[in-house]
Backbone bond lengths (Angstrom), bond angles and torsions (degrees), N, CA, C in turn:
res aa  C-N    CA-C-N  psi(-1)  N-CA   C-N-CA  omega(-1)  CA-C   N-CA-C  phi
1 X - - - 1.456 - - 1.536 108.08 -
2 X 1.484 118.55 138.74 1.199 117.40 -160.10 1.869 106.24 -92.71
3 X 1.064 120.32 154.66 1.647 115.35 175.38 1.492 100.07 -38.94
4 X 1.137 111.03 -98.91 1.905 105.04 -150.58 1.619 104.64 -61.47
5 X 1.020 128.02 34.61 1.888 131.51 147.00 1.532 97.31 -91.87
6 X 1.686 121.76 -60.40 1.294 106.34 172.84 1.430 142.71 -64.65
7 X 1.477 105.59 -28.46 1.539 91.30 148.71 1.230 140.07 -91.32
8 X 1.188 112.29 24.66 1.800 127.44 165.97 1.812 95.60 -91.48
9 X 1.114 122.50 -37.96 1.039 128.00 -159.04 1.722 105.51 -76.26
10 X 1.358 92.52 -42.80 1.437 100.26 172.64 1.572 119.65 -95.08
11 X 0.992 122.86 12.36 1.842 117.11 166.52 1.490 102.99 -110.15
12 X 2.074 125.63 -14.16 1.137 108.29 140.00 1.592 136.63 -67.46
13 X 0.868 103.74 8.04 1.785 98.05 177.98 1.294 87.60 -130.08
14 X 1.216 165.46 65.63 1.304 150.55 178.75 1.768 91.96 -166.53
15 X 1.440 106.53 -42.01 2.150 103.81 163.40 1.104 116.60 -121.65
16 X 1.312 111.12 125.41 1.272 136.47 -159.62 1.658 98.76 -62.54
17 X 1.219 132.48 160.73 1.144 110.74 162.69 1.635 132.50 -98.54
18 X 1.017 92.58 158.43 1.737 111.97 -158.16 1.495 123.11 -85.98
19 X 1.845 95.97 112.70 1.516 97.56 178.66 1.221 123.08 -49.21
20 X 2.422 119.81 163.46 1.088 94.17 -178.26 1.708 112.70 -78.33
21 X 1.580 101.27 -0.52 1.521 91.89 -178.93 1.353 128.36 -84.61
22 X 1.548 101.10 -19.45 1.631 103.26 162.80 1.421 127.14 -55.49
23 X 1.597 101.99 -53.54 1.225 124.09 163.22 1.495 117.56 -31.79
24 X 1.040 116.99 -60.13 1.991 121.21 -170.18 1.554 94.04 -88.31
25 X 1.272 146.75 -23.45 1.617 133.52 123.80 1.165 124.83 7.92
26 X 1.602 95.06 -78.21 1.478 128.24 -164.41 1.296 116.91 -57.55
27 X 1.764 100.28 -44.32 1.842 90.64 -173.63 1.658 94.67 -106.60
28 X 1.372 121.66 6.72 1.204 111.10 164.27 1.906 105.86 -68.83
29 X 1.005 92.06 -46.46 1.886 90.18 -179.40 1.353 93.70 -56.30
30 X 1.410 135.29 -58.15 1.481 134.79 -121.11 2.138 93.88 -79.42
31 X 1.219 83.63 -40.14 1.939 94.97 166.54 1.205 118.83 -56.49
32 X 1.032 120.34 -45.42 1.599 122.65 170.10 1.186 123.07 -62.40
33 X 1.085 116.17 -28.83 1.314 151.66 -170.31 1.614 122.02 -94.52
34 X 1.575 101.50 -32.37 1.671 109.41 177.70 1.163 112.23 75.17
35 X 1.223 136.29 -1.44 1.573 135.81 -155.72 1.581 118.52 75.40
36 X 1.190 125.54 6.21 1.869 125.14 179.35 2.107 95.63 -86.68
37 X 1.212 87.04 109.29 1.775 102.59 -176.96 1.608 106.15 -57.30
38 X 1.277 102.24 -52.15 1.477 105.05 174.74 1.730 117.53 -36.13
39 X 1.175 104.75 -65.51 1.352 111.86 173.13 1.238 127.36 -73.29
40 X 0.909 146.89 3.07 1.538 172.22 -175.34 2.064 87.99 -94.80
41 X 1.170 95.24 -70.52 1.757 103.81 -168.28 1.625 103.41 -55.32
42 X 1.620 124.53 -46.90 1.189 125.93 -177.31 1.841 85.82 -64.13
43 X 1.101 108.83 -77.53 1.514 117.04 -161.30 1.725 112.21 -24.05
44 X 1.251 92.80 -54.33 1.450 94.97 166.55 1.393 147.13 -52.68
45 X 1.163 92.42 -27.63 1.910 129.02 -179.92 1.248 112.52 -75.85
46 X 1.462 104.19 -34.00 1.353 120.86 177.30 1.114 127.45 -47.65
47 X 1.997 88.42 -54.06 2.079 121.36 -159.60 1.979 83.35 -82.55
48 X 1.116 125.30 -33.91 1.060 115.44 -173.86 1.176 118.70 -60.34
49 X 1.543 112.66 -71.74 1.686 118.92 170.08 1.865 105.82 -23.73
50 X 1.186 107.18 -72.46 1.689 115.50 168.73 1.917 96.59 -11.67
51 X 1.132 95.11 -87.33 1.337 115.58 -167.89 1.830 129.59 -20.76
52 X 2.339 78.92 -51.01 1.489 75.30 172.47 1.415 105.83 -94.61
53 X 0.874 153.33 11.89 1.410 139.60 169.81 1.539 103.59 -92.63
54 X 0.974 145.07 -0.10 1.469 145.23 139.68 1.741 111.98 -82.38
55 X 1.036 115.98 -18.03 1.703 120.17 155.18 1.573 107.90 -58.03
56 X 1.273 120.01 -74.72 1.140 151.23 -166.44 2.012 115.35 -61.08
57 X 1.388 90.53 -33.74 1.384 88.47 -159.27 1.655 99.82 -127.54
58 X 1.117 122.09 21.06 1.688 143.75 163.63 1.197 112.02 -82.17
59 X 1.579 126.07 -64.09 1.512 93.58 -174.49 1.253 114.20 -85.02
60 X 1.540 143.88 -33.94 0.964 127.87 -175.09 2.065 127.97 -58.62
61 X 1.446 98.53 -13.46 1.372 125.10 -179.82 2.027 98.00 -74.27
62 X 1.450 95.06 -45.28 1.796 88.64 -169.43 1.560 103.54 -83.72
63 X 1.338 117.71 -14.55 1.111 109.66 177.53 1.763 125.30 -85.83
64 X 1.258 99.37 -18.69 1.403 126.62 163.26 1.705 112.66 -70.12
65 X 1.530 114.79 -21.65 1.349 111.00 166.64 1.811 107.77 76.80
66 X 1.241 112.88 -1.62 1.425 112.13 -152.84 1.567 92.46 -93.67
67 X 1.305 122.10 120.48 1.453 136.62 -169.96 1.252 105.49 -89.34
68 X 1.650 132.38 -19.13 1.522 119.71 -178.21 1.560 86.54 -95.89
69 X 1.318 125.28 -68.83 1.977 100.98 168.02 1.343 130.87 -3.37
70 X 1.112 98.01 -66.21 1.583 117.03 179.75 1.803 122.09 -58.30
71 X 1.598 96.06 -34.11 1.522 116.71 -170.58 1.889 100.68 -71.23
72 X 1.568 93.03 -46.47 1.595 109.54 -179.51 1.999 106.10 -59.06
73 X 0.982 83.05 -50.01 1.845 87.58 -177.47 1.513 105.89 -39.36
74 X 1.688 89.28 -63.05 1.577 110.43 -157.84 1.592 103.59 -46.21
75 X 1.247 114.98 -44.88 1.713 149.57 -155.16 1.795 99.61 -72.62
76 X 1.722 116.13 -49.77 1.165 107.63 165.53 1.497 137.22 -103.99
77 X 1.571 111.26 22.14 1.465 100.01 158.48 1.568 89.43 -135.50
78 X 1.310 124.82 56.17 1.222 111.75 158.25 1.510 111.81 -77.38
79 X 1.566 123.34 -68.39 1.331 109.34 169.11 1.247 142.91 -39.20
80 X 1.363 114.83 -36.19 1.299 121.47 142.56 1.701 122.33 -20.92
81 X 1.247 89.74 -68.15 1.597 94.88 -174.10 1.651 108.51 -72.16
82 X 1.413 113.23 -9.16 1.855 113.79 176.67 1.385 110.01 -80.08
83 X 1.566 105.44 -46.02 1.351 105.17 163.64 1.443 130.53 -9.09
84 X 1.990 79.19 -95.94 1.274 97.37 -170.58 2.027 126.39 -79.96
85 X 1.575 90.93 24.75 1.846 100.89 174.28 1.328 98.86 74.43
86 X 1.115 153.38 8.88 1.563 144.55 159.07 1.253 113.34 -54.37
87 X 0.914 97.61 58.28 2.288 88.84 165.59 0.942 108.56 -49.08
88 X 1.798 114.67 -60.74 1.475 111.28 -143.51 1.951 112.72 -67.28
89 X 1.448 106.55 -16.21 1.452 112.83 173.05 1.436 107.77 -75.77
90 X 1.929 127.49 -47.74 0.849 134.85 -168.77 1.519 114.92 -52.27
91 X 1.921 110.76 -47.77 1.094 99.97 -174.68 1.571 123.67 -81.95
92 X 1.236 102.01 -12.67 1.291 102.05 170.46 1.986 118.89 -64.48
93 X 1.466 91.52 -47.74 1.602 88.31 -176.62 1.925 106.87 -61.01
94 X 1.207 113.60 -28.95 1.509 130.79 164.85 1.678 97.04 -35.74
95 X 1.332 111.44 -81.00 1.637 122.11 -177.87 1.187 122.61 -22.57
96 X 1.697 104.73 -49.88 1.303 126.91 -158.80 1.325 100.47 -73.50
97 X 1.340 112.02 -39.86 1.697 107.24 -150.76 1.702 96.55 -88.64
98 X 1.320 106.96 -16.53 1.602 98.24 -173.16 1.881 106.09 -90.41
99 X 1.105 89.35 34.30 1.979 96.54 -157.74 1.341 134.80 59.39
100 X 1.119 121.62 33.08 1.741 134.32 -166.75 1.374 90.83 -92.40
101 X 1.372 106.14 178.63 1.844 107.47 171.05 1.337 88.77 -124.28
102 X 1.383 92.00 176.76 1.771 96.64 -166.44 1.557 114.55 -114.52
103 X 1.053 143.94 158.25 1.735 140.64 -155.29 1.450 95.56 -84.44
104 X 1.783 113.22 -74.69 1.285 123.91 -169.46 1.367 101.21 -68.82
105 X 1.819 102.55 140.30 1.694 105.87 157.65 1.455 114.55 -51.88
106 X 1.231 105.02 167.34 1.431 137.49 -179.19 1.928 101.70 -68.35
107 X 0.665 130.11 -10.13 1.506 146.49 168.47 1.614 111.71 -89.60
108 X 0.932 115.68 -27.97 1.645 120.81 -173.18 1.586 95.17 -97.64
109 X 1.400 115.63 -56.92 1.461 118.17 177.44 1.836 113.08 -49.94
110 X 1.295 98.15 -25.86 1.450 81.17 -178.86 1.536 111.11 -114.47
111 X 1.706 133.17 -3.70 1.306 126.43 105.73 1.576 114.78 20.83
112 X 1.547 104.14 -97.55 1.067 138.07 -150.10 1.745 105.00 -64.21
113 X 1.447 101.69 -36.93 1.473 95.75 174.43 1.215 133.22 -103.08
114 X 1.991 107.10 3.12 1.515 121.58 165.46 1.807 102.47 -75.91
115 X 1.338 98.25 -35.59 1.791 103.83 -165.13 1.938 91.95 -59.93
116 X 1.352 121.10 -47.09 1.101 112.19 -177.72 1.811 105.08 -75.09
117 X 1.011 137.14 -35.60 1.217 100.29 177.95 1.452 139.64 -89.99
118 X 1.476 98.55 15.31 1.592 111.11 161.81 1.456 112.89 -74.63
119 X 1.576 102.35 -28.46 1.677 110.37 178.77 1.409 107.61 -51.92
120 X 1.222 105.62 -63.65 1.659 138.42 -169.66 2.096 89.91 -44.17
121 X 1.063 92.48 -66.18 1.423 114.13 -159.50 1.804 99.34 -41.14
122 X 1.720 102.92 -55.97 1.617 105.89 -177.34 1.694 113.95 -65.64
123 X 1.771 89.82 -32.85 1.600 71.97 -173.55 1.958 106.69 -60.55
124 X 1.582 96.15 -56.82 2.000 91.74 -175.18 1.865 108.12 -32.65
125 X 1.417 114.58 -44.68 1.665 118.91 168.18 1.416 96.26 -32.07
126 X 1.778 109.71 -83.05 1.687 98.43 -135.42 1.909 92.12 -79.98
127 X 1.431 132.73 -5.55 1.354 126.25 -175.81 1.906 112.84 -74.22
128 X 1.438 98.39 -18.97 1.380 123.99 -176.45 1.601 96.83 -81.67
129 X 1.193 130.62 -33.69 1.673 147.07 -178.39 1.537 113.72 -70.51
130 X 1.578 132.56 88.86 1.238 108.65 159.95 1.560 137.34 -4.79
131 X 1.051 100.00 -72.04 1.748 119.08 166.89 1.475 117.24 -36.54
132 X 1.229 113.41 -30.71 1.375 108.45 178.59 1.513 117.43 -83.51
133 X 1.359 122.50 -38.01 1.293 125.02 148.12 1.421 128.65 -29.62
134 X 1.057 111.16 -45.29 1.518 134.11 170.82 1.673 115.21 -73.32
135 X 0.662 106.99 10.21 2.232 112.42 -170.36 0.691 71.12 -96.04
């Protein structure tokens, strides 16, 4: 077997394969980004931090009832959430801040924003990965 069969062989078993939502993630960052990895990895780190402090600082904010809290939240991971194609979080935090109530429990909403930051999480993984450059 010749070299580059084995390392094809081995960067398929070594990356998992890639959702299409990771995927449209991926070059959604990578555009923003231009292709410079470095910044892509900070950039990402960035949307993440974002992420968990809307993990973290969501329910106790709705339970507090406090609508300029809430307005501030909404206000700093909105792009965040444009980024990375999250409507369905976006419009909800949208709802919230204009005083609407929201459909899904508070359990689904935050669901929704752990499921994305495992996304977040693999992509900084495989962008941190030679190999991923190389896909």
């Amino acid at each position: 077997m010749n070299l580059k069969k084995m390392n094809e062989l081995r960067k398929e078993n070594m990356i998992p394969n890639i959702s299409a939502k990771e995927k449209m993630v991926a070059a959604n960052l990578n555009s923003y980004t231009e292709g410079d990895a470095d910044f892509l990895l900070e950039f990402a780190q960035n949307i993440l931090d974002n992420l968990l402090t809307l993990k973290s600082q969501l329910p106790q904010t709705l339970l507090r009832g406090n609508k300029n809290e809430l307005s501030e939240l909404a206000h700093m991971v909105k792009p965040t959430l444009e980024i990375l194609g999250q409507e369905e979080i976006l419009k909800i935090l949208t709802n919230l801040r204009s005083g609407g109530m929201y459909e899904p429990s508070l359990t689904s909403l935050l669901k929704s924003v752990n499921e994305t930051i495992i996304l977040l999480k693999n992509i900084i993984k495989r962008a941190a990965t030679p190999m991923y450059a190389e896909h």
